[in-house]
Every structure is written in structure tokens, then in C-alpha cells.
TORPA-4810 file (N, C-alpha, C, O; in nm, 3 decimals):
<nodes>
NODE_1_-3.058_-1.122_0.761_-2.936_-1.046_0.736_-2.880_-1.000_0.871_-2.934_-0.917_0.943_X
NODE_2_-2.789_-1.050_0.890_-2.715_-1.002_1.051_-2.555_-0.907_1.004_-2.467_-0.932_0.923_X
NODE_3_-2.572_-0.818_1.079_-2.472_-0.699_1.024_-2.375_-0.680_1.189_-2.440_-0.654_1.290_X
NODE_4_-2.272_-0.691_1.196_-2.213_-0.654_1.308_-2.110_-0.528_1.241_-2.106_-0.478_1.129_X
NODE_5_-2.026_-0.502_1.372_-1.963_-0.410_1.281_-1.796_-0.411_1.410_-1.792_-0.452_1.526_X
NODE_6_-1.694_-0.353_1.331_-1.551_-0.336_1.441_-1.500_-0.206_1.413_-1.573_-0.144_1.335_X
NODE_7_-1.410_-0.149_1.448_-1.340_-0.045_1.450_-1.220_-0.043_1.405_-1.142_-0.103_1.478_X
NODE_8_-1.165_0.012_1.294_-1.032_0.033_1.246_-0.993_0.206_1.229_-1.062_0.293_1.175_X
NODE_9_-0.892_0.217_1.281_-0.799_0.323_1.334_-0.800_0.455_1.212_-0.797_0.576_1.234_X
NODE_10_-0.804_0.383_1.081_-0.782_0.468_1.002_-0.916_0.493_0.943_-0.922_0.612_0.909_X
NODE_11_-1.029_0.426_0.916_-1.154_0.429_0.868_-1.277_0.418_0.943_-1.389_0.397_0.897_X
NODE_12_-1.227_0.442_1.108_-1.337_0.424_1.180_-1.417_0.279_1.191_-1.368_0.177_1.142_X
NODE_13_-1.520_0.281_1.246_-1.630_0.166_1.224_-1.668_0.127_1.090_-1.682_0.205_0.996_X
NODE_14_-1.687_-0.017_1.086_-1.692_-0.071_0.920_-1.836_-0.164_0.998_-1.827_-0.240_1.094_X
NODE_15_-1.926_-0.138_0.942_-2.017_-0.242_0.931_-2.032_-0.352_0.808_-2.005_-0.341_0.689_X
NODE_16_-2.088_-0.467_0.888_-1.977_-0.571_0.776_-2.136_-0.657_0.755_-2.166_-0.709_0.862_X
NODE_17_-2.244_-0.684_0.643_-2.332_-0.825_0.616_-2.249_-0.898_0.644_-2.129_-0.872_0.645_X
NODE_18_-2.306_-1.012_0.676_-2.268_-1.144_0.696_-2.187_-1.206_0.549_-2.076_-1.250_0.522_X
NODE_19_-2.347_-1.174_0.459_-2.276_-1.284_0.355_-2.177_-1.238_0.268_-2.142_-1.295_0.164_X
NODE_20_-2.127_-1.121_0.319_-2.008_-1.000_0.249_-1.848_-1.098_0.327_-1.741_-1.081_0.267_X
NODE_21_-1.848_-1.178_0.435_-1.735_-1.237_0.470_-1.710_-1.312_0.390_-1.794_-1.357_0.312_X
NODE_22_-1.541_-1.356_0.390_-1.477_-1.479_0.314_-1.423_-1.546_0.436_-1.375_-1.471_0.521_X
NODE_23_-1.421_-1.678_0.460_-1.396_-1.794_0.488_-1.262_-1.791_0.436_-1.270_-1.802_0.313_X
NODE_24_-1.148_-1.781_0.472_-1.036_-1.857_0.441_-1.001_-2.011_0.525_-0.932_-2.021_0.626_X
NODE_25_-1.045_-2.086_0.477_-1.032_-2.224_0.530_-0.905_-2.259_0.632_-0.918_-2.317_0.740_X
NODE_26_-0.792_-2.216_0.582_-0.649_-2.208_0.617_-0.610_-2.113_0.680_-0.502_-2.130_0.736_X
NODE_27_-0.689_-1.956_0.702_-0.610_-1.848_0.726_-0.526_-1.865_0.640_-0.496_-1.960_0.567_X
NODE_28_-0.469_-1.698_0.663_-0.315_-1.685_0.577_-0.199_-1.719_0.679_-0.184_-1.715_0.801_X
NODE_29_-0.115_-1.758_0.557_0.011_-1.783_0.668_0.098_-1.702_0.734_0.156_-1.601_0.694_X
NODE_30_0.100_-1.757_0.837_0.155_-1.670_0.956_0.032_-1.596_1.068_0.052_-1.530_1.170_X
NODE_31_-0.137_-1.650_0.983_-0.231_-1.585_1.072_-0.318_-1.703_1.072_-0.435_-1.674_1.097_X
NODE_32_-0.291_-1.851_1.048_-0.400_-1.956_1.052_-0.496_-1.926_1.140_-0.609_-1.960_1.105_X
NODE_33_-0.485_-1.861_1.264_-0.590_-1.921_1.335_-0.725_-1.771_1.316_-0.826_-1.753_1.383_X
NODE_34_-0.670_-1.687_1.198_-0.747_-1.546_1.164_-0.836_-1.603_1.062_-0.761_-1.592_0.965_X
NODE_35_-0.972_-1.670_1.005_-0.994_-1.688_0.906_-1.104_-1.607_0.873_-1.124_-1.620_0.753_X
NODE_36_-1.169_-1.543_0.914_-1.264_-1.464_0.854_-1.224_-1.307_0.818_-1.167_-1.233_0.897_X
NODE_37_-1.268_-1.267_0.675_-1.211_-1.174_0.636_-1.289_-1.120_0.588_-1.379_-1.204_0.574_X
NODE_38_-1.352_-0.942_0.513_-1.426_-0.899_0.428_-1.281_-0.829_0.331_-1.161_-0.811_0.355_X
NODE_39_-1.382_-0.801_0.203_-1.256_-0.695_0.073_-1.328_-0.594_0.094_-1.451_-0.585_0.082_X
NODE_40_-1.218_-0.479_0.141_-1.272_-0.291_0.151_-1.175_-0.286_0.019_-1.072_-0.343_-0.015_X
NODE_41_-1.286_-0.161_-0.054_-1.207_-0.084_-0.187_-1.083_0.015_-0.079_-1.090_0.066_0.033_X
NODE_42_-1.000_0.008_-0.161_-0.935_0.125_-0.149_-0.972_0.279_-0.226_-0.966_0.326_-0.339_X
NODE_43_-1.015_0.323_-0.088_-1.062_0.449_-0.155_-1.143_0.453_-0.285_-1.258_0.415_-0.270_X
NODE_44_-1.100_0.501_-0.449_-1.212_0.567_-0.544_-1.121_0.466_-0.619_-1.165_0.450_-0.733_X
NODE_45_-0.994_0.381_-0.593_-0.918_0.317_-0.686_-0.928_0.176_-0.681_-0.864_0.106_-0.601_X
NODE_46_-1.019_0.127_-0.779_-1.065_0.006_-0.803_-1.003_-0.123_-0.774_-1.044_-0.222_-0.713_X
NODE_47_-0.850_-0.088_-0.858_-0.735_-0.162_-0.875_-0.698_-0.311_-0.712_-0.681_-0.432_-0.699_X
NODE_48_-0.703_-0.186_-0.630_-0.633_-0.251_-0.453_-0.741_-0.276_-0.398_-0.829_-0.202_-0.442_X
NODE_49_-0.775_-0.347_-0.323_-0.856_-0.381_-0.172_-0.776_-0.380_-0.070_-0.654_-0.392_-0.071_X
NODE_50_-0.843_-0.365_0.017_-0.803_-0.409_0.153_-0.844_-0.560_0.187_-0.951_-0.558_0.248_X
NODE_51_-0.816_-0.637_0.176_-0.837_-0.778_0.258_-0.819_-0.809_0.429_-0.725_-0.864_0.486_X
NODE_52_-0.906_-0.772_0.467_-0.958_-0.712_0.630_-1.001_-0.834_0.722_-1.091_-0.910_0.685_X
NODE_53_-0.929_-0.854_0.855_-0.939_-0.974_0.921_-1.113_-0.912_1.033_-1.121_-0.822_1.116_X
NODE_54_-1.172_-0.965_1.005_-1.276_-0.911_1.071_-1.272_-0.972_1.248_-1.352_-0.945_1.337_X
NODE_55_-1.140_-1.068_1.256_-1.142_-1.102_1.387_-1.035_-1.038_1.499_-1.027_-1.052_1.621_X
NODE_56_-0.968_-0.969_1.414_-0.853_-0.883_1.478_-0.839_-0.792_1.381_-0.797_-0.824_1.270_X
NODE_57_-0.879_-0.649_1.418_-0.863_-0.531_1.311_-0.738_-0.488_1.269_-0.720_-0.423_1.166_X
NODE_58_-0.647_-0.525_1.350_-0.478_-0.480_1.298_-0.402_-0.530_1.238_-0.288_-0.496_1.206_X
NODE_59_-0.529_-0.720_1.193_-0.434_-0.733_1.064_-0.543_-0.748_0.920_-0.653_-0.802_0.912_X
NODE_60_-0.455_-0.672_0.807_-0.517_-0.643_0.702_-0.419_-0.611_0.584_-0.329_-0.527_0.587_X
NODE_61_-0.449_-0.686_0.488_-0.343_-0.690_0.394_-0.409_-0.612_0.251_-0.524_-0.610_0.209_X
NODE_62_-0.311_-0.564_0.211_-0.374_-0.483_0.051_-0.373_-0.580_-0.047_-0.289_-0.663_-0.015_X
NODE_63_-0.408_-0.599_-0.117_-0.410_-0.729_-0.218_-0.472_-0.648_-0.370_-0.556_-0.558_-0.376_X
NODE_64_-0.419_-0.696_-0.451_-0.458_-0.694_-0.623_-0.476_-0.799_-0.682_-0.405_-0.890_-0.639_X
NODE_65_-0.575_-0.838_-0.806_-0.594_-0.920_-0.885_-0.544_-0.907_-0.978_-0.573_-0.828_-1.068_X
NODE_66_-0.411_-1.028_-0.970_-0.272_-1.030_-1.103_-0.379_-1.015_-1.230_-0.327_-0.972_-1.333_X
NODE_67_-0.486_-1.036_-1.234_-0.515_-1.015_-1.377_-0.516_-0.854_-1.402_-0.503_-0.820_-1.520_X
NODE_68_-0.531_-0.738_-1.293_-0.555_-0.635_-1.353_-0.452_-0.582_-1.413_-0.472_-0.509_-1.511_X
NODE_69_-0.299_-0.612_-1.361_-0.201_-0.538_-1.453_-0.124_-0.688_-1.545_-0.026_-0.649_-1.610_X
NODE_70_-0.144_-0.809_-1.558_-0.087_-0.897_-1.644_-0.202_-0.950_-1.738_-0.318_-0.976_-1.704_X
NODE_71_-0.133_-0.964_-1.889_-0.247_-1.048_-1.917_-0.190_-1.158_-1.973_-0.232_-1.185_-2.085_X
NODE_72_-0.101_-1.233_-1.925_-0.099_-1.373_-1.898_-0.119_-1.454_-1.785_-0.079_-1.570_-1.773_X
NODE_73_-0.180_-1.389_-1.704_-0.155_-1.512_-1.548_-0.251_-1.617_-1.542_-0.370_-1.612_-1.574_X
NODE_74_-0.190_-1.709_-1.500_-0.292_-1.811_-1.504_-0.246_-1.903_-1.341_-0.160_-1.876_-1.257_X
NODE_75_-0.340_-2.007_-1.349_-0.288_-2.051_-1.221_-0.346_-2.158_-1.160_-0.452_-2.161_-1.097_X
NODE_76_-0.260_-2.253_-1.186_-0.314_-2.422_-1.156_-0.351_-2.430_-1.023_-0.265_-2.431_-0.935_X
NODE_77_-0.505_-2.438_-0.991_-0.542_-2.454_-0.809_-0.531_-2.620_-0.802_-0.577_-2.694_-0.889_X
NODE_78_-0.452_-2.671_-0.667_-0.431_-2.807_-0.694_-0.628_-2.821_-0.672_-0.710_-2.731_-0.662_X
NODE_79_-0.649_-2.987_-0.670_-0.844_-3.075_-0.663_-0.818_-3.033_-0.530_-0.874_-2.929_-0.496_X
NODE_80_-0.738_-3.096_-0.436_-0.773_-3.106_-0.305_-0.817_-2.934_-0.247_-0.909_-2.931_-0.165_X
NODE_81_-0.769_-2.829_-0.278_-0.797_-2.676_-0.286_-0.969_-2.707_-0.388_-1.060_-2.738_-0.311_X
NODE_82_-0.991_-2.703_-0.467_-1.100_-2.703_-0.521_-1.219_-2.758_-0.441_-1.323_-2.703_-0.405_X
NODE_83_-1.169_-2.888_-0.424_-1.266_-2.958_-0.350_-1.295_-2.852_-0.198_-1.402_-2.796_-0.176_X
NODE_84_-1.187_-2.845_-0.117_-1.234_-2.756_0.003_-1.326_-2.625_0.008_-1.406_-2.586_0.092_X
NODE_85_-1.293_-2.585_-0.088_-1.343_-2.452_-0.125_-1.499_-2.480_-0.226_-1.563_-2.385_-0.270_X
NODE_86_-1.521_-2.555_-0.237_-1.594_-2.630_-0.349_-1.632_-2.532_-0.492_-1.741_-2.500_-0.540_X
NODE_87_-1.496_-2.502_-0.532_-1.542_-2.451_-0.685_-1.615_-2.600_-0.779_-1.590_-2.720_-0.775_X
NODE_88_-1.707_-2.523_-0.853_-1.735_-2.575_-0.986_-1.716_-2.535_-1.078_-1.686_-2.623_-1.159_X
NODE_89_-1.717_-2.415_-1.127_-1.638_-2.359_-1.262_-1.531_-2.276_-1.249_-1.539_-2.217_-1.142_X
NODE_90_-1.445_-2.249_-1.304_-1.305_-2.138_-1.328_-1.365_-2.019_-1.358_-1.294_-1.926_-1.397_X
NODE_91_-1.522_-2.002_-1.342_-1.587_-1.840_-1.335_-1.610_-1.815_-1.212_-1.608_-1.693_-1.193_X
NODE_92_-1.634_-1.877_-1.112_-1.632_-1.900_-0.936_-1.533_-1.839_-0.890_-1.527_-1.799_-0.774_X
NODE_93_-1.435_-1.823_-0.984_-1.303_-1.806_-0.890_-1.264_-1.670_-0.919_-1.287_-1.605_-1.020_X
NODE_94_-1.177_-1.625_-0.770_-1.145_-1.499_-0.836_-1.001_-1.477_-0.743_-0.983_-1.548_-0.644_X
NODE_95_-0.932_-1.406_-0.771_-0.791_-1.459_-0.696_-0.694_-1.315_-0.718_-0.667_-1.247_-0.817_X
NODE_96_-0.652_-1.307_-0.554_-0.573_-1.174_-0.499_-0.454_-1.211_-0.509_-0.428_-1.330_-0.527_X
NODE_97_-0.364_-1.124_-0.500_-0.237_-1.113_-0.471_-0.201_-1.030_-0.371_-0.228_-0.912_-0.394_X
NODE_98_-0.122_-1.064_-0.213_-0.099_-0.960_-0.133_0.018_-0.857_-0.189_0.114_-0.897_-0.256_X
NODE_99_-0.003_-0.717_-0.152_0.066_-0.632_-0.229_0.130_-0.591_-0.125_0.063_-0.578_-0.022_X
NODE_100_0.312_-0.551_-0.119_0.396_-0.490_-0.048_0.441_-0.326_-0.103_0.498_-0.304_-0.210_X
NODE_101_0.414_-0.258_-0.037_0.473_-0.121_-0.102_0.622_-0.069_-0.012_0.628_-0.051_0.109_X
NODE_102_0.704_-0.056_-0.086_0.796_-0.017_0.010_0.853_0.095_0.010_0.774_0.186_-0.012_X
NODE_103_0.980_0.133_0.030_1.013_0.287_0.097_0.991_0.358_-0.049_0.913_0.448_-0.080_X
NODE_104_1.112_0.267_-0.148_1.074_0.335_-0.280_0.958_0.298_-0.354_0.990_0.208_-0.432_X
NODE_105_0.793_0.336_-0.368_0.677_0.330_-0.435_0.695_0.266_-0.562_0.648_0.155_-0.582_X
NODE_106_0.758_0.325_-0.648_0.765_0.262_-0.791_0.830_0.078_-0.801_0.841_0.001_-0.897_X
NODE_107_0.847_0.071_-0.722_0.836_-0.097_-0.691_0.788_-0.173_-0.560_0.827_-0.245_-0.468_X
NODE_108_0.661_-0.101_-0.619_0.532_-0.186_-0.569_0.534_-0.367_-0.597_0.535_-0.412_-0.711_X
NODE_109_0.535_-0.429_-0.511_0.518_-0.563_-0.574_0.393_-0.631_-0.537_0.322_-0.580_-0.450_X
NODE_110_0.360_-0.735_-0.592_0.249_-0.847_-0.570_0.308_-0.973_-0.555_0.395_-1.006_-0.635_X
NODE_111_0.270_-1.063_-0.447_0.335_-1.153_-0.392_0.240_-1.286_-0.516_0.125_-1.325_-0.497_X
NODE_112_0.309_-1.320_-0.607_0.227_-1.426_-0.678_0.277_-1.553_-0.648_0.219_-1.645_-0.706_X
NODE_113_0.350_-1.577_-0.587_0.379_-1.766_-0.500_0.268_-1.777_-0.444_0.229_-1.894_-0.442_X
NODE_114_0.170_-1.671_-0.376_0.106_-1.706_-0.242_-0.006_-1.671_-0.253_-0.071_-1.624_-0.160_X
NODE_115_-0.059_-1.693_-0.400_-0.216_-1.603_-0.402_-0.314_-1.647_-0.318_-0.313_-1.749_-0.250_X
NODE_116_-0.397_-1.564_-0.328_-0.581_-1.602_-0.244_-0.661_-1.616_-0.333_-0.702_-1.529_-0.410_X
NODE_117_-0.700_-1.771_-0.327_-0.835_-1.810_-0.398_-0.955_-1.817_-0.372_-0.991_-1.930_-0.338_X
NODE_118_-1.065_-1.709_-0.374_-1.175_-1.691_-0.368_-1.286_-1.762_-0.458_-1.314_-1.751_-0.577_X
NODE_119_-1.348_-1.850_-0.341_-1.507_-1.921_-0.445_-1.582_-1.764_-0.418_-1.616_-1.727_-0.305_X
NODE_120_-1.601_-1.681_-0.541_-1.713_-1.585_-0.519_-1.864_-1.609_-0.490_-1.952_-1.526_-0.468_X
NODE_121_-1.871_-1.745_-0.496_-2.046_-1.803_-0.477_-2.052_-1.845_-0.360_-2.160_-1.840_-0.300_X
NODE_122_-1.932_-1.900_-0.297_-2.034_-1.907_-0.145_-1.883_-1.839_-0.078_-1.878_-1.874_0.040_X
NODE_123_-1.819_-1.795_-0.097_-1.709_-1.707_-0.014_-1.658_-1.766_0.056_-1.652_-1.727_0.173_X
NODE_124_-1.583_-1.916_0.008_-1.458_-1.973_0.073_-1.353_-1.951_0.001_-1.374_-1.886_-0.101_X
NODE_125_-1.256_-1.981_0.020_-1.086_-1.884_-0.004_-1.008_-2.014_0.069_-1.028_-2.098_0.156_X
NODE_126_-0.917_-1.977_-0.017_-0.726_-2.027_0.049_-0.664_-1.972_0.001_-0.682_-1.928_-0.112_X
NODE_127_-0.520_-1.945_0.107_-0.441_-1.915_0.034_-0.388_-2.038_0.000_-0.416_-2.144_0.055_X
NODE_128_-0.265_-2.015_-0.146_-0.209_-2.130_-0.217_-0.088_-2.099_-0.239_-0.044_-1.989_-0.204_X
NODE_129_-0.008_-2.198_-0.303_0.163_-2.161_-0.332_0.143_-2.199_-0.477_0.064_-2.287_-0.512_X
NODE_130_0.210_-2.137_-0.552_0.190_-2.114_-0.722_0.307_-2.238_-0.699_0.392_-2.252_-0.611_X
NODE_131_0.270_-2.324_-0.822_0.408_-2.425_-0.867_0.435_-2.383_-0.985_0.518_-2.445_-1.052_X
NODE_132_0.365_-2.259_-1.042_0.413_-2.176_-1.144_0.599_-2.098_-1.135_0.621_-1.992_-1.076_X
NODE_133_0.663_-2.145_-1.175_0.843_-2.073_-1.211_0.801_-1.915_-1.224_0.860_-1.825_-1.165_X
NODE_134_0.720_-1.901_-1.286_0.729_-1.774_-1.322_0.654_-1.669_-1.237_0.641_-1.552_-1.273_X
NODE_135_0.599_-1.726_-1.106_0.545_-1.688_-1.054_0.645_-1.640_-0.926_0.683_-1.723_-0.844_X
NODE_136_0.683_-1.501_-0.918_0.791_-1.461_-0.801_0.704_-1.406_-0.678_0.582_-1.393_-0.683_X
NODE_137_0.785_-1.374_-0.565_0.743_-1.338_-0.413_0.770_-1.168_-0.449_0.725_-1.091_-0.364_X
NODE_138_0.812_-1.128_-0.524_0.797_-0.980_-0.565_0.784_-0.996_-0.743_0.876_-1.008_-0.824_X
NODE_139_0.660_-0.991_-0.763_0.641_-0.915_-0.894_0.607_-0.790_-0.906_0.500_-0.742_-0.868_X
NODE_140_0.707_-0.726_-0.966_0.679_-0.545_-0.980_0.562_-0.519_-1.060_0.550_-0.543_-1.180_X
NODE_141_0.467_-0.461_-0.976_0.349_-0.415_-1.086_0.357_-0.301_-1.215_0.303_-0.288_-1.325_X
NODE_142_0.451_-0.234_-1.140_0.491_-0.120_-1.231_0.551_-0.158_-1.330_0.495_-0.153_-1.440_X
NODE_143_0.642_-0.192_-1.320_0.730_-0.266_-1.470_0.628_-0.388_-1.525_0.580_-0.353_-1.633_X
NODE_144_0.592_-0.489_-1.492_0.475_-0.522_-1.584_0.355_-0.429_-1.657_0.299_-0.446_-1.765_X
NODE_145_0.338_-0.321_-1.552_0.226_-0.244_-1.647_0.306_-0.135_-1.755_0.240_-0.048_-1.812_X
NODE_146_0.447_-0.147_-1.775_0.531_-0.043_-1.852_0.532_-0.185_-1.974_0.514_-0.160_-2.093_X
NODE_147_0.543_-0.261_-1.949_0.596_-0.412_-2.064_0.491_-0.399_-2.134_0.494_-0.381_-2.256_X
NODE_148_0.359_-0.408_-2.046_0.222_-0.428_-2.161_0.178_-0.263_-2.208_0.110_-0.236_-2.307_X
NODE_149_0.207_-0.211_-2.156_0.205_-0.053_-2.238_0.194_-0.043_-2.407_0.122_0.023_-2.483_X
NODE_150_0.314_-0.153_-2.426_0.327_-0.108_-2.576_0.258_-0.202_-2.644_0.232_-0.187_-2.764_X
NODE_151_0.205_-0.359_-2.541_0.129_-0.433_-2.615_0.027_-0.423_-2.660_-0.024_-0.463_-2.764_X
NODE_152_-0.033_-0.317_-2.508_-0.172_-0.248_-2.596_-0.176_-0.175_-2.639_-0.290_-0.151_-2.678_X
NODE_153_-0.083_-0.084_-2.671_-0.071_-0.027_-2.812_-0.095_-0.068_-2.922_-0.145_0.000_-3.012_X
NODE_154_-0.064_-0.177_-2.928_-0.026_-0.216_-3.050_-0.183_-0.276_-3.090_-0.236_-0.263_-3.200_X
NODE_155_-0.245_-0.349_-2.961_-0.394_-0.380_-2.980_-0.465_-0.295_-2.998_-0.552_-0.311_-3.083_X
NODE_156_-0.459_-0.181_-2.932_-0.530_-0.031_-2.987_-0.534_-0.062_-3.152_-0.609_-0.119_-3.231_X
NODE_157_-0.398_0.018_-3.154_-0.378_0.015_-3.336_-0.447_-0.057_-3.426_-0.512_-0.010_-3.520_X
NODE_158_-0.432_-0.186_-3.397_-0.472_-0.319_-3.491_-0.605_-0.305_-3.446_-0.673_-0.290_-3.548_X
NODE_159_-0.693_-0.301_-3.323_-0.854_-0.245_-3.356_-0.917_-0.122_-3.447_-1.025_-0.115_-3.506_X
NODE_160_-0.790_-0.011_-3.434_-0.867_0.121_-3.490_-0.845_0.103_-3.675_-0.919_0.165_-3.751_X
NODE_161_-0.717_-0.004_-3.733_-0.685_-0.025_-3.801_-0.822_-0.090_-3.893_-0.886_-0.046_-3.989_X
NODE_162_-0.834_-0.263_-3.779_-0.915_-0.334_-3.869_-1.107_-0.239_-3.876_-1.192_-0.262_-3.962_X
NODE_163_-1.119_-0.158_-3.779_-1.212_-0.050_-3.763_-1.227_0.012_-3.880_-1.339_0.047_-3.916_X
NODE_164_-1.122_0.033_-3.951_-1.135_0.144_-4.056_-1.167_0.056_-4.196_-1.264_0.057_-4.271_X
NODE_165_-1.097_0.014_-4.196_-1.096_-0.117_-4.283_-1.224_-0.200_-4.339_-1.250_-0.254_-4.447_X
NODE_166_-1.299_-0.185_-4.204_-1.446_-0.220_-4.209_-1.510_-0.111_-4.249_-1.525_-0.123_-4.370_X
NODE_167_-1.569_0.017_-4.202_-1.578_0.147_-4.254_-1.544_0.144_-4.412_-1.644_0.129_-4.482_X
NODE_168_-1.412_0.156_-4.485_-1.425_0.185_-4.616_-1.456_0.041_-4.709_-1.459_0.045_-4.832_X
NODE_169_-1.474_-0.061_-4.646_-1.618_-0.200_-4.732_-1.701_-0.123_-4.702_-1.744_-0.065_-4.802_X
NODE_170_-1.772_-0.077_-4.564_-1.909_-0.040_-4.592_-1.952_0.035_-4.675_-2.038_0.005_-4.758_X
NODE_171_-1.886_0.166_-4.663_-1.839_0.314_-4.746_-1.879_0.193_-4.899_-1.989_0.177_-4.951_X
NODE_172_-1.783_0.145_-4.927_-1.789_0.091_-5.096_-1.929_0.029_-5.137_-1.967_0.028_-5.254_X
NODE_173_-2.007_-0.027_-5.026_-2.134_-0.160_-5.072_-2.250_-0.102_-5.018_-2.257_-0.079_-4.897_X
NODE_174_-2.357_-0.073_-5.107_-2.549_-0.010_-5.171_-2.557_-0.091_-5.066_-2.512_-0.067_-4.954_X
NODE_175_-2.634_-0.217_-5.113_-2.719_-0.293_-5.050_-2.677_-0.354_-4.910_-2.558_-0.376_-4.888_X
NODE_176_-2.781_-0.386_-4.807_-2.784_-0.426_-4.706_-2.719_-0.580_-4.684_-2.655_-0.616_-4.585_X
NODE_177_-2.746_-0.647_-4.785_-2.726_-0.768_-4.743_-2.534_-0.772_-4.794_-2.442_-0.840_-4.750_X
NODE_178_-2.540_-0.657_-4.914_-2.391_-0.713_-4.895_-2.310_-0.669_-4.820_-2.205_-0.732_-4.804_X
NODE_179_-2.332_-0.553_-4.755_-2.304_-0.457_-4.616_-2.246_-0.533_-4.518_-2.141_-0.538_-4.453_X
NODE_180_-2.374_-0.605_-4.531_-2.332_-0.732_-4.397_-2.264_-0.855_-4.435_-2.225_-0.920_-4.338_X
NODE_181_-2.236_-0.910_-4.561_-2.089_-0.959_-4.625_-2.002_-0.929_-4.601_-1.920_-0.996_-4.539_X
NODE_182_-1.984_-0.791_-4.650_-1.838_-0.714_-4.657_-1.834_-0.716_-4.501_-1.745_-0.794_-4.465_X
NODE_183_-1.891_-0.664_-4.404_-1.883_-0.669_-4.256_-1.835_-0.788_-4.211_-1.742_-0.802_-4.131_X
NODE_184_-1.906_-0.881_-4.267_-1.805_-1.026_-4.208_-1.717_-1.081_-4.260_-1.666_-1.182_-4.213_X
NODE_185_-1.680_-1.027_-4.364_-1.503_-1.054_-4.424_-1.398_-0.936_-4.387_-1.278_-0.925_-4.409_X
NODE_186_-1.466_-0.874_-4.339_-1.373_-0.752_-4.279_-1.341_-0.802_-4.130_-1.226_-0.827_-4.097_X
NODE_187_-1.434_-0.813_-4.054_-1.427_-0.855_-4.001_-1.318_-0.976_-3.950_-1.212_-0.967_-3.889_X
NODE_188_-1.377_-1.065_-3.992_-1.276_-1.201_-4.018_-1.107_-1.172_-4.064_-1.010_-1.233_-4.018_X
NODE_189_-1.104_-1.083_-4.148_-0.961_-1.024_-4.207_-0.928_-0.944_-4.079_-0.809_-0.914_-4.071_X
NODE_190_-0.975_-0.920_-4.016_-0.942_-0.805_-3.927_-0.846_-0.953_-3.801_-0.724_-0.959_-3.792_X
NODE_191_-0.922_-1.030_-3.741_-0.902_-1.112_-3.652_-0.804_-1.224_-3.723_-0.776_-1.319_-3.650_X
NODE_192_-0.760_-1.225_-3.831_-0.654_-1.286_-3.843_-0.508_-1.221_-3.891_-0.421_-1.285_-3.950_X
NODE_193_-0.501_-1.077_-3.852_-0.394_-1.027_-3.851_-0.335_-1.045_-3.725_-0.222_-1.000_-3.702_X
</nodes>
């Protein structure tokens, strides 16, 4: 285990494991020739990292994982990206978005043309260009997390709903075995609403 460590302005000295670096094969653009990087939490808030150039401390980008505030993103990595990076499964992977905050806060964006693809098993990375349309150079996090607000609402509901639902079969059925009948037609009724 070899541990070195650098100095950043705002957090002091960061001692860094080895096998805690990512490999960006490519660097990011506009920093190709920067490729080694570690992820610092931001502070107690899960959400952001810091994505930290461990070869020049002054550059370091905040980044989020579009999955934490969307829950549709998806995202075609071209073979030749796979192959470099050598994923084998779509559980290997795990993938940032650099985040811009600007003067006005409440439109925070995430840059999704240009994500970072992380092999979490051996910690190679690229960045990539989405050939996804729907994928913009400012997606507002805030207004996506106001859109799905009411979606999970609504998934709330329909759990506490089909929840109850199950509760008064059980409430109605003695025996054990039909307990666990009624449980799996409740069930089942529940997941096809």
C-alpha cells in the first residue's frame, strides 16, 4: 500500500492510497495531459464529489451521478470506450457528471454531453460525449429534482396504498398458509397497478 499525499488550499493535505486513484485514459478535455484523479466527498453531502487532479491541485471539478437526481438516464458507452477501460458488466460502471454552479445557485447544472465513465474494479475512466438528444451541456438539477417530486409522490402513495391493501388480506385470513396466498395476490395486485 503506497500512500503519498498533496496540498489543496481549501482542505489542506489529502493523503491519497494508491488504489483510491482513477486513471482517466484521455484526461478531461481541455486537461488531456492531467490523468490521474481521486473522488473527495463533499463535506457530510453525499450527493457531489470533488473529482481531484492528483497531478496539479488547482484543477478539480465537482461532479454528480445523473442517476442521483434523474430516474431515467441511461447512456450508450461506445465498445471502443469499453474495451479501453475494460468494463465487463454495466455493474462496473459508475458515471459523473461535471457540475457548474453559477452566480444564481438554483440553477445548478450537470454537464450530461460529457460524462465520466468509471470502471469501479480496476479504476479506469473516460470522459465521453453522450449521442443521447436529450442529453444537454446544462441540465438543471433543481428543476429535474422539482419534476420527479411529484413522481415520487405518487410512488410513495401507490406503496403505502398497495401496503395497506396487503395488511387488510392479512387482517381477513386464520391460517398461515393462506396468509401467505393472500400475501402473494396482494402483492402481485399491488405491482400491476
Amino acid at each position: 500500500l503506497i500512500r503519498f499525499g498533496f496540498r489543496r488550499a481549501d482542505v489542506g493535505e489529502i493523503e491519497i492510497e494508491e488504489n483510491k486513484i482513477i486513471t482517466l485514459v484521455d484526461g478531461m478535455l481541455g486537461f488531456e495531459k492531467l490523468k490521474k484523479y481521486i473522488l473527495i466527498p463533499h463535506g457530510q453531502d453525499n450527493m457531489f464529489k470533488w473529482l481531484q487532479s492528483t497531478e496539479d491541485a488547482a484543477v478539480c471539478f465537482l461532479v454528480v451521478e445523473p442517476v442521483s437526481f434523474m430516474f431515467n438516464y441511461s447512456l450508450e458507452i461506445a465498445d471502443d470506450v469499453v474495451d479501453r477501460i475494460k468494463i465487463r458488466t454495466p455493474e462496473d460502471v459508475i458515471i459523473y457528471s461535471i457540475v457548474v454552479i453559477p452566480e444564481e445557485p438554483s440553477k445548478i447544472s450537470a454537464n450530461l454531453c460529457g460524462p465520466i465513465v468509471i470502471n469501479a474494479v480496476n479504476r479506469m475512466g473516460a470522459q465521453v460525449i453522450s449521442s443521447n438528444p436529450e442529453h444537454q451541456v446544462k441540465h438543471y438539477i433543481i428543476e429535474e429534482l422539482k419534476k420527479n417530486t411529484a413522481r415520487l409522490m405518487t410512488n410513495f402513495a401507490t406503496m403505502v396504498n398497495s401496503g395497506k391493501a396487503i395488511a387488510e388480506k392479512l387482517e381477513k385470513t386464520d391460517d398461515a398458509e393462506n396468509k401467505n396466498t393472500a400475501l402473494a395476490s396482494a402483492a402481485t395486485a399491488a405491482e400491476t397497478k
